[in-house]
N, C-alpha and C positions, 0 to 999 in steps of 0.2 A: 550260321554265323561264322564255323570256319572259314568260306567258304568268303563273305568277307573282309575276314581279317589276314587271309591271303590275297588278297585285291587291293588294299593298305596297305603293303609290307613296305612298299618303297615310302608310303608319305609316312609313317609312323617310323623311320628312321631319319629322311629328312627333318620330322621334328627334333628328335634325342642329337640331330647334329647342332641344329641352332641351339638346343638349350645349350649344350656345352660351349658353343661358341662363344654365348652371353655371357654366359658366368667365368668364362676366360676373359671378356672384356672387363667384365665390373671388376675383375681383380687385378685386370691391368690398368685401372680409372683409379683403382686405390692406391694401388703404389707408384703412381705415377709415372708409367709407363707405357711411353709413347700414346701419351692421351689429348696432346695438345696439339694444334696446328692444323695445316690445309688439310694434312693425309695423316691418318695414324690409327692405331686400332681401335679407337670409339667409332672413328667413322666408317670403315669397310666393316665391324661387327654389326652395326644396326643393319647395313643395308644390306649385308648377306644373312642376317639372321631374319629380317622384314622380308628378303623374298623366298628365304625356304619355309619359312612360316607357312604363311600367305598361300604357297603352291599346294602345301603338306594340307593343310585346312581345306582349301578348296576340292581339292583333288575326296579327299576324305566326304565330303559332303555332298559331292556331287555324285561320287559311287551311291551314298547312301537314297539318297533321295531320287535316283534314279532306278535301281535295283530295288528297293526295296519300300519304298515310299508312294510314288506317285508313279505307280506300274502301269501300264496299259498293253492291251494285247495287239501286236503287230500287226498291221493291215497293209494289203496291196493298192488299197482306192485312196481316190486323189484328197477325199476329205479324209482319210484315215492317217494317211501321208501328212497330212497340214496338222493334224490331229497330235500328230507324234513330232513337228517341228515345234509348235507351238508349248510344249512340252519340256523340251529339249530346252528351248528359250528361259522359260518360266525358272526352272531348274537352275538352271545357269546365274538368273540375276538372282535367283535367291540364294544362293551358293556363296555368289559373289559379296553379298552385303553383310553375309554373316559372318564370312570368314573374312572383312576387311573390319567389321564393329570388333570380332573377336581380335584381331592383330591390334588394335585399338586399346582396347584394354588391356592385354598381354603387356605392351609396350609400356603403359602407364604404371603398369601396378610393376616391372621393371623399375622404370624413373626412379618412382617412388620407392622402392625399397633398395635401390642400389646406394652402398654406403658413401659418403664423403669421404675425399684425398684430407688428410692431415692439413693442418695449416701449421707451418712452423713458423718460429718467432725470428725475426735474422737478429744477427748481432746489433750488438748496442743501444739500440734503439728502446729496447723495455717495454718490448707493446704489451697491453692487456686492452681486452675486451670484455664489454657486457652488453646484456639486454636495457634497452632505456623506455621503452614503450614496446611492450608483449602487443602482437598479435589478438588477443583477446578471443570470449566463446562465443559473439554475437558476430554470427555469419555473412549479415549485414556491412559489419565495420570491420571484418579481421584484415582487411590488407590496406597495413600502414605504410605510407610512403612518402615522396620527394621531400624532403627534410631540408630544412636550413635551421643554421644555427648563429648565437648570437652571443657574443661575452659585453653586457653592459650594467652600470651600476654594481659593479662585483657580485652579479649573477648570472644565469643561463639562460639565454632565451631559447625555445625550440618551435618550431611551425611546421605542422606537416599536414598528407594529407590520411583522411581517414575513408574510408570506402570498401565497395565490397572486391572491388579487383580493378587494374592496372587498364582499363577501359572504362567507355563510358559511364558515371555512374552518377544519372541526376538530384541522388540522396548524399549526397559525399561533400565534404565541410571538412574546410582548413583548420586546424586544433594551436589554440596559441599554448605554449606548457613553459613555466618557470622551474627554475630548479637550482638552488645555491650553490651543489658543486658536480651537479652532472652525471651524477653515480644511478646508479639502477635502486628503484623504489623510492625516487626522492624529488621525482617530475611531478607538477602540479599541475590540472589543466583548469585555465585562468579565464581564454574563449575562446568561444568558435565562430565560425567566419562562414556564411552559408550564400548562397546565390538560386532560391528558389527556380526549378525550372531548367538547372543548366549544370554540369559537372564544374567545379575548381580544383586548379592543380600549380605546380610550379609555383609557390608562394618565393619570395624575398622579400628579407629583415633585412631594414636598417635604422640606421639613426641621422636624423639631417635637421640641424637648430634646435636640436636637444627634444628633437619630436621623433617618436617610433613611426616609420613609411612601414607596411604590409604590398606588397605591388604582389599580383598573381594571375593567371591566363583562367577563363574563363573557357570551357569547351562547349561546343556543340555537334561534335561527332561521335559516333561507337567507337573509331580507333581515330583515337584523338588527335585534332588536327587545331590548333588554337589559334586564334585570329588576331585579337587585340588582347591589352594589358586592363586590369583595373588595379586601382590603388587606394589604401584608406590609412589612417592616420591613428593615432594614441599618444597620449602623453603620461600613460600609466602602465600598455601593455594590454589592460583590462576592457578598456570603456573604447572600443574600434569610431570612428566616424564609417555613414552607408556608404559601402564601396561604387567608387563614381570610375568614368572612362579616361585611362592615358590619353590625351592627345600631343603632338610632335610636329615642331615646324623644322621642315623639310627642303631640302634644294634641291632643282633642278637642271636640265643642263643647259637649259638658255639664262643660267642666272636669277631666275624666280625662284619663291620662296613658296611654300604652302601647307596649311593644316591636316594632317593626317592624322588615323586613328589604328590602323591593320596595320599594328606592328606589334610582335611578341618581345618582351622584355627576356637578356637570356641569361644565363644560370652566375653571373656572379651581381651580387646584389650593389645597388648602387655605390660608389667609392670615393675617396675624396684624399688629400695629401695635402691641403691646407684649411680646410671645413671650411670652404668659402664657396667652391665649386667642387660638384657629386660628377661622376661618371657611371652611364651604362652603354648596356650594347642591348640591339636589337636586333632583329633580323623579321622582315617583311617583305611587300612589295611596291616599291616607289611608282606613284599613280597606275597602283594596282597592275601593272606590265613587269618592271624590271626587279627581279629577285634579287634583294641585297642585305649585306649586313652593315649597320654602322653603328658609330659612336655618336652617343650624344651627353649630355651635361644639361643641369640644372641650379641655380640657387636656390630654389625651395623644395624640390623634391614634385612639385604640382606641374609648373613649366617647361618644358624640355626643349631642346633645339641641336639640331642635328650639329657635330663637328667634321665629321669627314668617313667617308664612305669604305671600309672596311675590306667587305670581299663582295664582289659582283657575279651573281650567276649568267656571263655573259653570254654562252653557248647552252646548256645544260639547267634546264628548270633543278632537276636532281642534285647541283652541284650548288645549289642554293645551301648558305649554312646555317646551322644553330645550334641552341644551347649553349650560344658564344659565351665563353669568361675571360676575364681582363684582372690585370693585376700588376701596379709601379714598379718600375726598375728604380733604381737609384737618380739615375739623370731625368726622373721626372717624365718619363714616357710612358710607353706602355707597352706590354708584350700581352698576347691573345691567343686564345686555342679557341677553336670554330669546327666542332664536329662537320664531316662532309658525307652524305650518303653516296657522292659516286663522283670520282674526278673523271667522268666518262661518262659514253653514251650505257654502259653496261650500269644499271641499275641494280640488279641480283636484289629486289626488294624480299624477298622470300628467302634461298638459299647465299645470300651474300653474293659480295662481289671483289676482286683482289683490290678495284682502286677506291673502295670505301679505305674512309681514312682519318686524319685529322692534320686540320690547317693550322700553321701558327704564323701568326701575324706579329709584327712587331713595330711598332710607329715611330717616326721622326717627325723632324723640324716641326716642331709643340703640336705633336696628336694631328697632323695635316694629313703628313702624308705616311705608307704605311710598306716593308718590306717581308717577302712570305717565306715560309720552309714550308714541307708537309711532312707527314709523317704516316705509315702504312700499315703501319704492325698492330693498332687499333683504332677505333673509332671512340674516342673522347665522349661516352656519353654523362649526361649527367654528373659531371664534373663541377669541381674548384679550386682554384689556382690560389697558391701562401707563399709569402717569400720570408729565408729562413739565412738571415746573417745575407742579404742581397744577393741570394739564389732562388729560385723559382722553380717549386714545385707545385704538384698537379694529385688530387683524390680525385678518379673518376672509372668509367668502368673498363675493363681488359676481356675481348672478345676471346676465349680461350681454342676458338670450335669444339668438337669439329668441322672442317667446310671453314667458308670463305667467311670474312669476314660480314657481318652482319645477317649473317644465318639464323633463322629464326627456332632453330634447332643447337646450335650452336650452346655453350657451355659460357656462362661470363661471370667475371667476379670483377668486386671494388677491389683495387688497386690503388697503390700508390706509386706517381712517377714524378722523377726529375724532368722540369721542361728546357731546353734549349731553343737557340731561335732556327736550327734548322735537326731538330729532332726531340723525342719524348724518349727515358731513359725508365724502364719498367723495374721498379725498385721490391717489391714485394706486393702479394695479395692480403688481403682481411676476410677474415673467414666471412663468406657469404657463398652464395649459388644463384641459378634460378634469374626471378625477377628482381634486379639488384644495383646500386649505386645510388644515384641521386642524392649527391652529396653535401652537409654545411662542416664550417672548418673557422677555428678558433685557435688561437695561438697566445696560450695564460701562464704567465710566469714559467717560460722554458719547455710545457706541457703543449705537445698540438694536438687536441679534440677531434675528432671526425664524425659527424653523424650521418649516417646511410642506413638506405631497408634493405632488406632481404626477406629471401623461404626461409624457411628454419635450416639453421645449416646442419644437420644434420642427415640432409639429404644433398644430392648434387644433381640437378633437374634441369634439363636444358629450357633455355630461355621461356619459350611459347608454349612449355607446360608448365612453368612456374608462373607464366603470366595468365593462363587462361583456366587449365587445367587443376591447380590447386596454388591457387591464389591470396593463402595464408601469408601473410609477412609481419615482422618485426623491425620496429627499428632499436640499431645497436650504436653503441660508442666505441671509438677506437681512441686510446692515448699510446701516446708514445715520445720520446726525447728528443726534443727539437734539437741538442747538438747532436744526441746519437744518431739522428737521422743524415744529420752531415757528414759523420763519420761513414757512414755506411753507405750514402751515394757515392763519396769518393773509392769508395773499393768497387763499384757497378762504373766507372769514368766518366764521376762527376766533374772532377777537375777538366776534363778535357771540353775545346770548347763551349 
């Protein structure tokens, strides 16, 4: 056994260097230091700790199991020869699987115990947070998610969903919850909203002729890919009408007109500035070829028809957008943020890409026609756009990394940002981590509401292990001062265009 444990010497110091290396990260992930961005030490510690690991493990096992395991006596003959590659081989993949399952766990049980950065409050603003819907012990339903929220009749609507994790889950049902002022232990759940047979997600509340609209994406993939809208109706909140299919009369470019149904409704709930005509946005594909986003309107909330064509994936299927939100300027138009996974042929669907990003649109001459900015420093997911004394702001998520933008590895938190028409203006985070944002947003006497899920923040869990790997969520509430919030963009250069 001396014998070797001097045959190890090197992998069993290459271990003692990764740990330290780790626990030098995690305590630089605490204090905030240099843990954000393309480069910084979250990101060169995992991946020099993941391959001194990995080598240290392997190296170790393969000594063992070769020396001392599955020994055989040396031969000069051709089957003894094959005898002994065979062997060699064997060795080797078993080596290999155990010390990538062990780097596997090692890494997790990392994640998970590695502590969260503080969240601090900024000025003015007077944020407080709580828990509004725990997670819960039935393993089944613990991960609560995409939330909207609703301020009507001087109460709280909330709809989320309920499920076992942040993919396919054909037990999973939309939860209607009332609540009179929004505080933690005071949510009611009123109904659920089920689709036998098929995952639902992405709900939007509204109110259109004094009737509650529910509209929500219906899935039929493991990593959810949603196709068309359905939508059902209440006049109490309680008593839902059976969820029936969106359809959309659509134009095209010879001037026809036609019925479509493959359109996903996207994250801000239908809208209206004289309750006579509702605004949404979709994002689909026009006679099933051309990937686009548009705007369309409704008088009853059932009818839809298309207004004018938004963002056009005209190169790049990838550069197709959504989760599109919209929200009134003053002169009656509209300004729009349109998450984009790639303004390029570079995709980085895994480890990100630098021109993942988010579009902002802004419409003219009455919602026709439309002017863009983008913006680079996040991708807008699961977002909702508020306007506050006739500035436009944006709840939605902040790609932290480390690595490129939309890393699947990567580090994200909800955030709140100021929108401009040719930039987003990153105001502060909300304590969350992990699998996180998908956001509703309420603006009640001077107070703005937030509702978004999260991991338990307690932890700070890169994305694709909060979403796969421990897929506990909560959803929370964020208040905070709608003027403080003005004060405090203006010190971030809100003022500036």
């Amino acid at each position: 056994m001396r014998t070797y444990f001097q045959k190890i010497k090197i992998p069993l110091i290459l271990i003692l260097i990764s740990v330290i290396l780790m626990i030098f990260s995690g305590v630089a992930n605490y204090f905030n230091f240099y843990n954000s961005g393309p480069f910084n030490i979250c990101l060169f510690g995992a991946i020099i700790f993941a391959g001194l690991f990995f080598v240290a493990i392997f190296i170790i096992l393969y000594i063992y199991f070769h020396d001392y395991v599955f020994t055989i006596k040396s031969s000069s003959t051709i089957k003894g020869k094959i005898k002994t590659i065979l062997r060699n081989i064997c060795i080797f993949i078993f080596a290999l699987v155990i010390s990538l399952t062990t780097l596997l766990g090692v890494m997790l049980s990392y994640y998970y115990t590695r502590p969260a950065p503080s969240f601090e409050s900024p000025p003015f603003v007077y944020l407080n947070t709580w828990t509004a819907i725990p997670s819960g012990d039935q393993i089944e339903k613990h991960h609560k998610s995409n939330t909207e929220l609703l301020y009507y009749n001087n109460s709280f609507w909330m709809v989320y969903q309920n499920s076992k994790w942040h993919l396919e889950d054909k037990n999973g049902e939309l939860v209607v919850a009332w609540s009179p002022n929004a505080l933690e232990g005071t949510w009611i759940t009123v109904a659920k909203i089920k689709a036998p047979g098929y995952d639902v997600r992405d709900p939007l509340l509204t109110v259109i002729n004094d009737t509650m609209f529910l509209y929500f994406l219906p899935n039929f993939e493991f990593d959810p890919e949603p196709e068309v809208t359905y939508w059902c109706k209440s006049k109490d909140g309680i008593r839902w009408t059976i969820p029936r299919l969106v359809t959309i009369n659509v134009s095209y470019s010879d001037d026809s007109w036609g019925t479509e149904w493959q359109w996903c409704f996207g994250r801000t709930e239908p809208i209206t500035n004289d309750n006579k005509t509702w605004y949404v946005m979709a994002s689909g594909k026009k006679a099933m070829i051309r990937a686009q986003t548009i705007l369309l309107k409704t008088n009853d909330g059932i009818y839809w028809e298309e207004v004018s064509v938004v963002h056009d994936a005209l190169y790049y299927e990838h550069y197709q957008g959504s989760e599109a939100c919209i929200e009134f300027l003053p002169n009656g138009e509209l300004i729009s943020t349109i998450r984009i996974a790639s303004m390029s042929s570079w995709t980085g669907y895994i480890f990100g890409t630098p021109h993942a990003g988010t579009s902002i649109a802004k419409s003219y001459d009455n919602l026709t026609k439309w002017s863009y900015g983008a913006d680079f420093q996040t991708r807008l997911d699961g977002a909702r756009l508020f306007t506050i004394n006739n500035r436009t702001f944006a709840v939605g998520r902040n790609h932290l990394g480390p690595g490129l933008v939309g890393n699947h590895l990567g580090r994200k938190r909800t955030a709140v940002y100021e929108v401009k028409p040719n930039r987003l203006i990153h105001l502060f985070d909300l304590p969350s981590n992990g699998d996180t944002a998908y956001t509703g947003v309420c603006v009640v006497n001077g107070i703005v509401y937030v509702s978004y899920y999260t991991n338990p923040i307690q932890h700070d869990l890169p994305w694709i292990i909060g979403l796969a790997f421990f897929s506990e969520s909560e959803i929370r509430i964020a208040a905070f001062s709608a003027v403080g919030l003005l004060y405090y963009a203006n010190t971030k250069g809100g003022l500036i265009g």
